[in-house]
N, C-alpha and C positions, 0 to 999 in steps of 0.2 A: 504505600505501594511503590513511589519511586524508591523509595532507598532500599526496598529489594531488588530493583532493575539495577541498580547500581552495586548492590553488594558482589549479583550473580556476574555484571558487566566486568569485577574487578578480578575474578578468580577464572575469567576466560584465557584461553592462550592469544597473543596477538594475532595469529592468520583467524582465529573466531570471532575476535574482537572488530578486527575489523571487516570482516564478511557481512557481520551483522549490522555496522557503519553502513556497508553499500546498500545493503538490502534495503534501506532507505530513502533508497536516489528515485529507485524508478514509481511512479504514480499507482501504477495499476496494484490490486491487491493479491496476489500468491505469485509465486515462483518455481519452476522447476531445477530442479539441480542444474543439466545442461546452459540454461539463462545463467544460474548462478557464478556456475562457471567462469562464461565468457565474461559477467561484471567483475567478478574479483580477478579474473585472468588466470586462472587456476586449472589444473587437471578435474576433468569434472568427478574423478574419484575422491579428489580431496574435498570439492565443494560438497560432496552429499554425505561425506565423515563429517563435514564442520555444522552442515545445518542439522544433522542428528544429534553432533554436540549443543546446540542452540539449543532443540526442542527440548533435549535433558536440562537444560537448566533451567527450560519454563518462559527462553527467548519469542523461539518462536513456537506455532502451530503446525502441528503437521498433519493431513490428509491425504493419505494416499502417499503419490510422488509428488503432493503439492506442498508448497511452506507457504506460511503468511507471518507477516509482523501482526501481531494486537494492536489494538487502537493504542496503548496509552505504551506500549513497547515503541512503537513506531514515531511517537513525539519524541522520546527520547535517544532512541537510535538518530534521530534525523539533526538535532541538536548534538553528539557528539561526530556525527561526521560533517558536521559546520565548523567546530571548534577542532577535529583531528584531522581531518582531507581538507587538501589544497585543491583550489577550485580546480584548478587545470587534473588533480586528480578524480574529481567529483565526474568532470565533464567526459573526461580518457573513458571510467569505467561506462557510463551513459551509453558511450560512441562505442565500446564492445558489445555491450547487450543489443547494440540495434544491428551492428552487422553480423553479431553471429543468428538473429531473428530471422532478417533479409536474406541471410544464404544459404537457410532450410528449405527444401522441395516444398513447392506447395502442400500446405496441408500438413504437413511434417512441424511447423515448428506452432508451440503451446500457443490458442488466440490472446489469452490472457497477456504472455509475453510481449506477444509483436505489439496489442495494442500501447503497451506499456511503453514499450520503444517507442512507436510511434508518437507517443504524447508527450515526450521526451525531445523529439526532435521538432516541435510544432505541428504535428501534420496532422491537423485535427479530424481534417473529415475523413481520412483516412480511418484513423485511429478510434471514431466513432461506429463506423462503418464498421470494421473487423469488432469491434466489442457489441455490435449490436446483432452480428453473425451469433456470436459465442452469446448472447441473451436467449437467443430461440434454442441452443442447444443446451439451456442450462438443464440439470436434471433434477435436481431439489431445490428448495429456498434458498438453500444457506448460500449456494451456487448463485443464484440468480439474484442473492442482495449484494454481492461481493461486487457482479457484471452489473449491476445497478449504479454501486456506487463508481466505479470505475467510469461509468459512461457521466456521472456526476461532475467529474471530476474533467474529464473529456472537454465537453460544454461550459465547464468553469473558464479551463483555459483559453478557453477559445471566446472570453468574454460574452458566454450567453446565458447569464447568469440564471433568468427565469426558468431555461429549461433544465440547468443543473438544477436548482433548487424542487423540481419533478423529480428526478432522478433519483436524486438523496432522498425527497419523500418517501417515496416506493419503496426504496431499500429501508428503510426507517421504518416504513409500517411491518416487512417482515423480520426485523432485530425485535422489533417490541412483542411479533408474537412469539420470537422463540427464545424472551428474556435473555437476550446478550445484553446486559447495560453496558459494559466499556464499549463493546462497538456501535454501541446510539450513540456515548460520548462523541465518537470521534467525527458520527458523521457531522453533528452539531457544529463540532467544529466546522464544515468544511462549508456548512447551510450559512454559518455567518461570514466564512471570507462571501462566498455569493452574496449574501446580504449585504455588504460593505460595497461589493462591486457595482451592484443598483445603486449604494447612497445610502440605504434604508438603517442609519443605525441604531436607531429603536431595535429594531431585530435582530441586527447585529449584535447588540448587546444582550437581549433574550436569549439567540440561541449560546451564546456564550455561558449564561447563569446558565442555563438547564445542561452544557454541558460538564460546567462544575460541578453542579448537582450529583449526573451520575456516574464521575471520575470517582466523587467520596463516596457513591454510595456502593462502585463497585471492587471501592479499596477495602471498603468494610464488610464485603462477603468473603 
């Protein structure tokens, strides 16, 4: 599977290549073109050409006016923009997505986004709060495992590990009923940074096997 993320990576044009780089910065999981935007610093015309060119090539996912990175897309988007963006540009794009977030009318800007911003900038409980708003308003599962893991991920950073590892549960119980194996992978991943943060590496190591498990077993569907 990776060396198809990398064949499609190499046949991108650069403003794609690297949009798809940013799109990895921020925590939270989808995006709106507008957010896109302000991270790449781009016309938002151009940013929602480039994530339709993503979704063509099987980058990203798209719903609606929303995009997400895949779990096993987003390991690798986040490792080329380690190895191609300079931190001070890593941090620039950060520091767009959270002021162009901050300077929509209430209500007007995606909760998804600001959370993302927000957890971005440290501001945990902040960032908890507005993704915990966006949980009661989820409409379907898929919605409400995305807001799940994001609030996972929330509580990660903010060193509270036991309640991220709830969090990822939840979301983990409704991946498994709607057979997403690469996004169980991913959350696995994120169960065992938690798990390392308790100390606990037993588990840490468990949720690691199981998420190797089903990286192969979703490269071979």
């Amino acid at each position: 599977m990776r060396a198809n993320f990398e064949d499609a990576y190499r046949e991108l044009a650069p403003a794609a290549a690297r949009l798809l780089r940013l799109l990895s910065l921020p925590p939270g999981d989808d995006i709106g073109p507008a957010a896109a935007a302000a991270l790449a610093d781009m016309p938002e015309s151009q940013a929602r050409g480039l994530l339709e060119t993503l979704a063509a090539h099987g980058l990203v996912a798209a719903s609606g006016d929303r995009f997400r990175l895949p779990g096993p897309v987003l390991g690798f988007a986040r490792e080329r923009a380690e190895h191609e963006e300079t931190e001070d540009g890593r941090n620039a794009a950060l520091r767009r997505l959270l002021d162009h977030c901050l300077a929509q009318p209430p209500g007007a800007a995606e909760p998804g986004d600001l959370g993302a911003a927000l957890l971005d900038r440290e501001r945990w409980s902040e960032a908890a709060e507005v993704l915990g708003e966006r949980l009661t308003e989820a409409e379907d599962e898929a919605a409400r495992a995305r807001v799940l893991a994001a609030l996972g991920d929330a509580y990660l950073r903010a060193h509270r590990p036991v309640a991220a590892i709830n969090f990822f549960g939840q979301a983990l119980d409704i991946m498994r009923r709607r057979g997403e194996v690469g996004e169980q992978a991913g959350i696995f991943v994120h169960i065992a940074d938690a798990a390392r943060e308790r100390g606990d590496h037993a588990a840490e190591g468990a949720a690691l096997g199981r998420a190797a498990v089903l990286a192969l077993e979703d490269g071979a569907s």
